[in-house]
C-alpha positions, 0 to 999 in steps of 0.5 A: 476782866470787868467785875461782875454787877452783881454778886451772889451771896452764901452764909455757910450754914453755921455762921448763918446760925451764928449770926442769928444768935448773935442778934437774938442775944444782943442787947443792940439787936437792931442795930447789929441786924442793920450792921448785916444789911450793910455787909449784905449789899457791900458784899452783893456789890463790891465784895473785891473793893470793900474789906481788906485782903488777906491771904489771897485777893479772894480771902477777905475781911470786912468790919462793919460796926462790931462785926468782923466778917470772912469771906472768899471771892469767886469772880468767875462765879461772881459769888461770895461765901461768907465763912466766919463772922465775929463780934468785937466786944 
């Protein structure tokens, strides 16, 4: 079964919230929110290529600066929920 192109993309609520205070409060405010664009397009992209599995293939992880990022997979959907995000000290 051939990849999708494209991927949609969903930050649960409460990460989406976190996220943004992650930002809000950073002293690197700018450089965190190009770190998001990054995952942004890698995981509307290459979500399965990017990151490494956990779990399962569709239970992934992706660090991206000092960010970690946990995701799940729909390739039959070609969608990707984004269900925890963390900053590394």
């Amino acid at each position: 079964m051939k990849a999708p192109d494209r991927y949609s993309l969903t930050f649960l609520p409460e990460v989406r919230a976190d996220v943004a205070w992650m930002i809000i409060e950073a002293r690197d405010s700018e450089y965190l929110s190009e770190c998001i664009v990054r995952i942004d397009g890698a995981l509307r992209t290459a979500p399965l290529t990017v990151g490494e599995g956990r779990e399962s293939d569709v239970d992934r992880c992706l660090f991206e600066g000092p960010l970690t990022v946990f995701y799940e997979v729909d390739r039959d959907a070609a969608a990707v929920v984004v269900t925890a995000v963390f900053r590394v000290r």
